[in-house]
N, C-alpha and C positions, 0 to 999 in steps of 0.2 A: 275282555278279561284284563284286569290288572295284572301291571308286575308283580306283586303279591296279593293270590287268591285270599279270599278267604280260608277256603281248604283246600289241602292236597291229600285226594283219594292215593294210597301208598295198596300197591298189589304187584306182591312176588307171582313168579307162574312159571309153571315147567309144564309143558304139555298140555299146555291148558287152550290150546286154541279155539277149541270147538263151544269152549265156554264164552269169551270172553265178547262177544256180541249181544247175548244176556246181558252181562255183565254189564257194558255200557249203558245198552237201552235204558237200565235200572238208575242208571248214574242222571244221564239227559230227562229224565222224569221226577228230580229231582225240585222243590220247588224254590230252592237256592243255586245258584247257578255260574255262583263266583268261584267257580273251582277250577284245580286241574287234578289229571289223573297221571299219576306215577305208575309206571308198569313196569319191572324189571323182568326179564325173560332170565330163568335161569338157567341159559343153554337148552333151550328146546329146541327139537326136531323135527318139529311139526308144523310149519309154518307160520307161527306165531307173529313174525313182523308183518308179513303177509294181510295178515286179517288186520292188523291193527293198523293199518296203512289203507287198506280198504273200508275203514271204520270213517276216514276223512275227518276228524273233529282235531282243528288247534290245538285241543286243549290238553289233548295225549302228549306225554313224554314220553317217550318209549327208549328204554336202556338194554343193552343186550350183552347180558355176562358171557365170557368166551368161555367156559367149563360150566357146568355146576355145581355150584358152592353150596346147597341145602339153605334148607327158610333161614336160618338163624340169621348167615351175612348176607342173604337176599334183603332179607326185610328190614335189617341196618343201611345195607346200601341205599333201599328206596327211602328210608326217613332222613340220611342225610343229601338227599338230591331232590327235598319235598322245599317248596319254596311260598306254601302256604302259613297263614296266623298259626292256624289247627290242621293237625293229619288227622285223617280217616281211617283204619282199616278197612279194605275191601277183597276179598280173597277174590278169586277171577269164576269162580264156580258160584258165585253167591249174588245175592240182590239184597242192597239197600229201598227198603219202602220208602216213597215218596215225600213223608214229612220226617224224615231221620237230618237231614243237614239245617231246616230249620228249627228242631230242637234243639240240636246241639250248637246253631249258633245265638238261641236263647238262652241258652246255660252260661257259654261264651263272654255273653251283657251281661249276666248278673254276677262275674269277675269268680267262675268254675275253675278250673283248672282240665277237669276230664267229664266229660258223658256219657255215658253206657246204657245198655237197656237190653230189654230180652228180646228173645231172639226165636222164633219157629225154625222147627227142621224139617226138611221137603227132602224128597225124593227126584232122581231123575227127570220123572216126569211131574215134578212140581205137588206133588201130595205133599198134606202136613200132615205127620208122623208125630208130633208133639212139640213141646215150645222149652228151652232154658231160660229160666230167671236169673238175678240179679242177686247175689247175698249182702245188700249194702248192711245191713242190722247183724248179722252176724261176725264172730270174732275168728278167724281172720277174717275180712271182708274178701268178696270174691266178685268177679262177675265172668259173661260171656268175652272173648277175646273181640273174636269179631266185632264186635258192636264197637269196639272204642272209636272215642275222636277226642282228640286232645290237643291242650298246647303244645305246639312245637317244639319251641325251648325245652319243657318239662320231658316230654318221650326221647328226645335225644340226650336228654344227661340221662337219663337210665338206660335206655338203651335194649341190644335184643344181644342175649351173648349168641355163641357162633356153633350155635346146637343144630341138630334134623328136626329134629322131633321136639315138641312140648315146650320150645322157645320163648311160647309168651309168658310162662308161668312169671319169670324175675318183673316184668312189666306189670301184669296184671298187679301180682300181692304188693308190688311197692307202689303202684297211685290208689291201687286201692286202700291202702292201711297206713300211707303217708298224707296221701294232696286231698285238696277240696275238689268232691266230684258231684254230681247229679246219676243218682241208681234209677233211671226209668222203668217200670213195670209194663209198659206197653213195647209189642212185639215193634219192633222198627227193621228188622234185618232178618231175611230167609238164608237159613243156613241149610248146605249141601253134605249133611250129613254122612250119607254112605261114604263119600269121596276119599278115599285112600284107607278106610282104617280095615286091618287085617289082621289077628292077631298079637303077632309079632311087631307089627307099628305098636297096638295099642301098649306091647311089654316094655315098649323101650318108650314110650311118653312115658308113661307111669313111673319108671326108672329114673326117667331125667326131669319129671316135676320132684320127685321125692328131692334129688340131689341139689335141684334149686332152692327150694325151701329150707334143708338144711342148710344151704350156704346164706339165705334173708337172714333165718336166725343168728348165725355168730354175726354177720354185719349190724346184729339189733335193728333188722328190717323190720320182723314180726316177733313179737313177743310171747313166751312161755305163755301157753295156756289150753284150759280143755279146750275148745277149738280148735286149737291147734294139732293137739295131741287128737283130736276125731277123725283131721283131715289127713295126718301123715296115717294114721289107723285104718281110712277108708283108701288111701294109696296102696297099702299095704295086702290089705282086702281086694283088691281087682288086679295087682301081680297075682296073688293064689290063685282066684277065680280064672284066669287067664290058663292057666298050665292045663287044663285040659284040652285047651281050645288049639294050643299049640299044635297037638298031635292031629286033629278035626276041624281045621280050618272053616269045612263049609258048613260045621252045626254052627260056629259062631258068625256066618254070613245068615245063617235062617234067624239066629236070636237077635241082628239087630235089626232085619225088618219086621219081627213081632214085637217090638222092643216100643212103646210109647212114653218118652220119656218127660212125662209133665211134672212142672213145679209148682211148688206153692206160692202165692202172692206174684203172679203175673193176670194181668189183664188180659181176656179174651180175644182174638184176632176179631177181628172185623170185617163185615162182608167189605168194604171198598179194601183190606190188606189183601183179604182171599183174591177178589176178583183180578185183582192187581198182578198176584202172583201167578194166576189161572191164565191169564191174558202174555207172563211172560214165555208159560211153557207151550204157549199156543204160537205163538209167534216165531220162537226157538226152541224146535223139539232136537232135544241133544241124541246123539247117537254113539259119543264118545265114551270111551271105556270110563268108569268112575274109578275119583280116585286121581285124576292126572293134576289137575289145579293144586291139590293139598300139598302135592308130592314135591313141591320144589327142595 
């Protein structure tokens, strides 16, 4: 590996140990190879350094915060300790599919700035549950968080302010509706959906994207518009929606595994993504409480 990768995979984790050997595997399967992975431990007590020492790959950096700070200045610390062209996000509960770092360093050559794509949501045991798209055509533009990779430079002057909860929202709407990016419709990244959200998470995301958005607007991040006014409206709509769930916590654990959340205008997985994913839940059947990865 070069002194400077091509990417640096950047992955906050609090308790996330039992994931994070998936997590690898997904990364070494990779058909780009010039990487390294940033891990910051956010104060976990779970043996974390442990596993990631017994993972043996060079290419780990492994950081170990002495408290826990939450995602926001986890995941600023790991982008300013990412020593790659391009960062990656990779949450420790989650899998990058196999041709994700050679897109993104196709995007890369034709002088991108960012790449994103949709993303399927799996269950524990690796079920797909439905898939998130990419809203590059819409006003705001939006996409899945997870899936970014980007320039370096660029992700560090914006930055991750020093929030729990909903942290990527300042990131996402401002490369999304400032820089030149590549919106992929094909699933590249299995996201670990159940993993931390409870009602009371989901009230205080909701709470702290709203508050971010308001703050893009006076900075002239995102500009006045129906879109605009949809998206703080459909905010608005799932705090409501949310109050009952407060008091009933496990109706709202039943409605998100009925819950199949598909989008318009993504590209069908693919037997070789499925297999892919089927081969990781085979290989690493998790046992760990869900929820521990998201939670830093």
């Amino acid at each position: 590996m070069s002194a400077a990768p091509e990417f640096s995979f950047i992955t906050p984790t609090y308790q996330g140990a039992a994931f994070l050997p998936r997590c690898h595997w997904s990364l070494t399967r990779q058909s780009v190879t010039d990487w390294e992975w940033v891990v910051v431990d956010d104060g976990s007590t779970d043996g974390t350094a442990d596993v990631i020492a017994a993972l043996g790959d060079a290419r780990i950096r492994y950081h170990r915060l002495p408290e826990n700070v939450g995602r926001g200045r986890a995941r600023e610390f790991a982008l300013r300790q990412a020593r790659g062209r391009w960062a990656a996000i990779m949450d420790a509960d989650d899998l990058s599919l196999p041709g994700r770092l050679a897109r993104a360093s196709a995007a890369r050559a034709e002088g991108y700035l960012f790449f994103c794509s949709a993303m399927v949501l799996i269950d524990a045991a690796g079920g797909i549950g439905g898939v998130r798209g990419c809203a590059g055509d819409s006003e705001p533009r939006m996409f899945p968080h997870a899936t970014l990779c980007g320039d370096l430079a660029t992700l560090r002057k914006i930055g991750y302010p020093p929030l729990r909860r909903a942290e990527d929202q300042t990131m996402v709407l401002t490369l999304a509706n400032t820089a030149r990016g590549v919106f992929c419709p094909e699933p590249l990244y299995a996201y670990h959906e159940a993993a931390g959200i409870t009602p009371a998470a989901a009230w205080r995301s909701n709470w702290s994207a709203l508050a971010q958005i308001r703050g893009l607007v006076r900075a002239g991040v995102l500009r006045r518009s129906p879109g605009l006014r949809r998206l703080k409206r459909d905010r608005w709509a799932s705090l409501i929606g949310l109050l009952p769930f407060l008091l009933w916590p496990r109706a709202y654990e039943k409605t998100l595994r009925r819950r199949a959340n598909f989008s318009a205008g993504v590209q069908p997985m693919d037997d070789a993504g499925r297999a892919f994913i089927a081969e990781g839940a085979r290989l690493f059947p998790l046992n760990a409480p869900t929820g521990a990865a998201h939670a830093a």
